[in-house]
KEKE-3310 file (N, C-alpha, C; in steps of 0.2 Angstrom, whole numbers, plus 5000, padded with zeros to 4 digits):
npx = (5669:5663:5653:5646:5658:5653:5641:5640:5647:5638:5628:5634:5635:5622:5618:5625:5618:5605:5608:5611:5600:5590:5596:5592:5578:5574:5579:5568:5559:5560:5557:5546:5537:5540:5535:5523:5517:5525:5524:5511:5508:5496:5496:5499:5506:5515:5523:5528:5535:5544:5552:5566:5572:5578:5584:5593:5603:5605:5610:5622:5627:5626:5635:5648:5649:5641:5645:5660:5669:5666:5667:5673:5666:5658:5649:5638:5634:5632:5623:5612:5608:5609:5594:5588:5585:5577:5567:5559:5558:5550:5538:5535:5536:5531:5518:5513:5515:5504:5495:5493:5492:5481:5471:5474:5467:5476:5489:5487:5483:5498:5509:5521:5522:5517:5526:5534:5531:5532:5544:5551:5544:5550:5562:5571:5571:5576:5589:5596:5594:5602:5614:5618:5615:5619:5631:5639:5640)
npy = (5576:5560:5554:5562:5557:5542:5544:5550:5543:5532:5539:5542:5527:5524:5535:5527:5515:5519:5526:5512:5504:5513:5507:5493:5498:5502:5488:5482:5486:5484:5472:5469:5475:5465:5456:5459:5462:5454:5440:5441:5442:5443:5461:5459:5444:5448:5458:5451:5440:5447:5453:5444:5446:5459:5461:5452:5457:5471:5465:5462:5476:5484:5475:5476:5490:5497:5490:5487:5486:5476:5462:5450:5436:5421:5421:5416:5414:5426:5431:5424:5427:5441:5440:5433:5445:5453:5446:5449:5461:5461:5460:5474:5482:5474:5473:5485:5487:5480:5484:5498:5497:5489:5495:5511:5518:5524:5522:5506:5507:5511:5501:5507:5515:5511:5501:5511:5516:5506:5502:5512:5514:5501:5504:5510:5501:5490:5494:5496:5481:5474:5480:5478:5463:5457:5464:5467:5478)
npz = (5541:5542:5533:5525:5513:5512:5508:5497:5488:5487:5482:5468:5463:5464:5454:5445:5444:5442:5428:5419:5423:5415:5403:5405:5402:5392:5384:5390:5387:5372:5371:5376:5368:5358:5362:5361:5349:5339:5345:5349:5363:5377:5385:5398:5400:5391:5397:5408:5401:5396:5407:5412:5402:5405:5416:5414:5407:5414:5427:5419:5417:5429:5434:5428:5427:5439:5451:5449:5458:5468:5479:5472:5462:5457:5441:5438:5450:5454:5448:5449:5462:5459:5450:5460:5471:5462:5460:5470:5467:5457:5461:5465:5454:5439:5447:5449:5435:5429:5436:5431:5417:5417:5421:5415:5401:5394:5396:5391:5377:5377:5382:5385:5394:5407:5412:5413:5427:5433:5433:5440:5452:5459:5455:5469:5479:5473:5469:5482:5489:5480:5480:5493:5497:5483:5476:5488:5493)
capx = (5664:5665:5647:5647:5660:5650:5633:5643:5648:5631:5624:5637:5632:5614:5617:5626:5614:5602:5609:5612:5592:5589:5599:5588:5572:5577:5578:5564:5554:5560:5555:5539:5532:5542:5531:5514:5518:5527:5523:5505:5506:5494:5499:5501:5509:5523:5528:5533:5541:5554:5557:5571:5579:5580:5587:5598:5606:5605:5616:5630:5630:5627:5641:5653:5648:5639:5648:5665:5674:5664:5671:5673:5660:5656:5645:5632:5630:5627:5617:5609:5605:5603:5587:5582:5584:5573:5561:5556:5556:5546:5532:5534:5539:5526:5513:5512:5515:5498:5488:5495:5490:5475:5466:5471:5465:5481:5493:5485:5487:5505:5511:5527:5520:5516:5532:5540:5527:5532:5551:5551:5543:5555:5568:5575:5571:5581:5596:5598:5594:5606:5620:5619:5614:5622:5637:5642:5644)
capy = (5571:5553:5551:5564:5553:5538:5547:5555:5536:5530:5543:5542:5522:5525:5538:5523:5509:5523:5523:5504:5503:5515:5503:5489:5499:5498:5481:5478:5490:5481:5465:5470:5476:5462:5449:5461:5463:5449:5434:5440:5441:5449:5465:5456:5441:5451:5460:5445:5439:5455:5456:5442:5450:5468:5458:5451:5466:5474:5462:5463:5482:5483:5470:5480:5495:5501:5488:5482:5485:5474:5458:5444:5432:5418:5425:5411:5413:5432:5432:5420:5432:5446:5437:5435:5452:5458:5441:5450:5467:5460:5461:5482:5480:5472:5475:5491:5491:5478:5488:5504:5496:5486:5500:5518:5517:5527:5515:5501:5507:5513:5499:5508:5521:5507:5499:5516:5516:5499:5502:5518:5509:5496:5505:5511:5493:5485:5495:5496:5474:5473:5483:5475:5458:5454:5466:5466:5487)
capz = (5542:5538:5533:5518:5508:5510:5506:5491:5485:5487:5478:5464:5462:5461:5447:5439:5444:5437:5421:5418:5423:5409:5396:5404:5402:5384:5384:5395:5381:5364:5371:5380:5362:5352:5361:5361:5343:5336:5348:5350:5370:5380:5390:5407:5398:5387:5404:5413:5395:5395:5414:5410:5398:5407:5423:5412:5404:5422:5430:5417:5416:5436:5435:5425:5429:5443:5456:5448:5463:5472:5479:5464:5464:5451:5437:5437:5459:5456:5441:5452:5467:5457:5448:5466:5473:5457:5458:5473:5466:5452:5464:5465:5445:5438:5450:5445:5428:5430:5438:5427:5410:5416:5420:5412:5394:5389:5396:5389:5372:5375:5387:5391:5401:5413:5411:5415:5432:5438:5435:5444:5458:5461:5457:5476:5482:5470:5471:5489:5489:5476:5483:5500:5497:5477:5476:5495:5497)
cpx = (5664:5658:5647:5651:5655:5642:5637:5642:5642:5627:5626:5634:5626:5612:5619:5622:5608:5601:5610:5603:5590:5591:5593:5581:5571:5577:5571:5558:5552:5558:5549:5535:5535:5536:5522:5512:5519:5524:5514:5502:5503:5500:5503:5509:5518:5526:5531:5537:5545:5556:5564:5576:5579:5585:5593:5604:5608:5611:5622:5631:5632:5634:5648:5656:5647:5643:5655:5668:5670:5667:5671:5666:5658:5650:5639:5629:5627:5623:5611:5603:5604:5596:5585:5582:5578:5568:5556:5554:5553:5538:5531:5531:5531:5519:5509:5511:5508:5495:5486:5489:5483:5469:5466:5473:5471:5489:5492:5486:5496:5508:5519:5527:5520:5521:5537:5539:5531:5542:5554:5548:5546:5561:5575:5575:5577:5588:5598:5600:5599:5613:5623:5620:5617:5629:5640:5644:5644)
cpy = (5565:5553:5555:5559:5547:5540:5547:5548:5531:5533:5542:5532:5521:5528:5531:5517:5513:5521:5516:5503:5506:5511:5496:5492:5501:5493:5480:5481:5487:5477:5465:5472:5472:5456:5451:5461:5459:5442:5434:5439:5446:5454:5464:5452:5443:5455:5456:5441:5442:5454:5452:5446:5457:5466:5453:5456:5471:5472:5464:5469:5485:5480:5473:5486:5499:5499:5485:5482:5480:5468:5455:5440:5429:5421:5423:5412:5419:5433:5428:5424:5436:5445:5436:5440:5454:5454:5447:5459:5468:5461:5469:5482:5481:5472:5480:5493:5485:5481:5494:5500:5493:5491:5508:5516:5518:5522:5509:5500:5511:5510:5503:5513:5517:5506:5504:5518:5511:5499:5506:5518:5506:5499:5506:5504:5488:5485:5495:5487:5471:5474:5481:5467:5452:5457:5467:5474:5487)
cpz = (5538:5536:5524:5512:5505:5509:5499:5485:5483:5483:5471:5462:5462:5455:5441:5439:5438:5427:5417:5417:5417:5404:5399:5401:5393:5379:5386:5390:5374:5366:5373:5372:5356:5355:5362:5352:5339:5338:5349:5360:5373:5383:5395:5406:5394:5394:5409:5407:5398:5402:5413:5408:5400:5411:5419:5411:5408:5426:5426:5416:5424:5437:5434:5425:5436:5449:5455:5449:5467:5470:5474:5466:5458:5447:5438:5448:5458:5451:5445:5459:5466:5455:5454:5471:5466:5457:5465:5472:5461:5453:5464:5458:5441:5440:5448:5438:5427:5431:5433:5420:5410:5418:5420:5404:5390:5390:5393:5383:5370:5383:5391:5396:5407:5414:5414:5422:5435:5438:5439:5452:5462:5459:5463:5479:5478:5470:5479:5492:5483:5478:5490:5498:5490:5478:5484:5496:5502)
residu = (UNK:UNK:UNK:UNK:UNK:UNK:UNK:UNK:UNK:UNK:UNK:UNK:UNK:UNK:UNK:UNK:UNK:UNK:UNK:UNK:UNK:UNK:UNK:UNK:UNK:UNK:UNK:UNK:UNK:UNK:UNK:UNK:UNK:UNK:UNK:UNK:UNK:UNK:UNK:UNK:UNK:UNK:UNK:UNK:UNK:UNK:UNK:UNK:UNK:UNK:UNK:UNK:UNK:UNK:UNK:UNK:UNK:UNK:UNK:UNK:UNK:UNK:UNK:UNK:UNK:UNK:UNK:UNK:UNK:UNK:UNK:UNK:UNK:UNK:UNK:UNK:UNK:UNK:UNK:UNK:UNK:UNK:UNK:UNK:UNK:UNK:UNK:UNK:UNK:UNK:UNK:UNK:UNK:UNK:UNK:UNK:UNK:UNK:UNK:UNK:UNK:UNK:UNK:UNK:UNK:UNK:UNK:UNK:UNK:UNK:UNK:UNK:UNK:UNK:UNK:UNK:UNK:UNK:UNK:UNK:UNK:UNK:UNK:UNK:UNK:UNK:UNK:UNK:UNK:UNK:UNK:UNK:UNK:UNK:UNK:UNK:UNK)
# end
């Protein structure tokens, strides 16, 4: 059967996109409570700070890792299009972790519970529109 391999391949690239996501959510975490903490930014505010720097982080592990058989592509065009594959997955994303934190008490005072909502969200969108449309699977 041709279809199990590429199921198999698919699967095996999610697990690593998976994991990479987890180093972003990382990033997306220290920064989220460096600017609730240090910079003094609301909730709403620090979650659209850090998205940057996760989708940063994301890219070069993605980049290294999860896709670095994909065709070449200048660093600055795909960094370029991953940040718009994820502007639009920033709507799941952050939506969610909006809504999450704006209104349950527990999330509110432990933003990453939202954070952990809104990335679990947009997770399947983002890899599926990354894999097609950035890395060229």
């Amino acid at each position: 059967m041709k279809a199990a391999p590429e199921w198999h391949a698919t699967a095996r690239q999610f697990f690593k996109f998976g994991m990479i996501g987890f180093a972003g959510f990382i990033v997306d975490t220290a920064m989220l409570y460096f600017a609730i903490d240090i910079l003094g930014f609301s909730r709403i505010g620090a979650g659209l700070f850090s998205f940057p720097f996760a989708v940063t982080a994301t890219w070069i592990g993605n980049r290294l890792f999860t896709f670095r058989d994909a065709a070449p592509m200048a660093p600055a065009k795909q960094l370029a299009k991953f940040a718009a594959v994820c502007a639009v997955g920033l709507i799941f994303n952050r939506g969610t972790y909006s809504i999450v934190v704006s209104t349950v008490p527990f999330a509110y005072a432990h933003p990453v519970v939202a954070l952990l909502a809104g990335t679990s969200v947009s997770m399947f969108f983002n890899f599926f529109a990354a894999r097609r449309h950035v890395f060229g699977a």
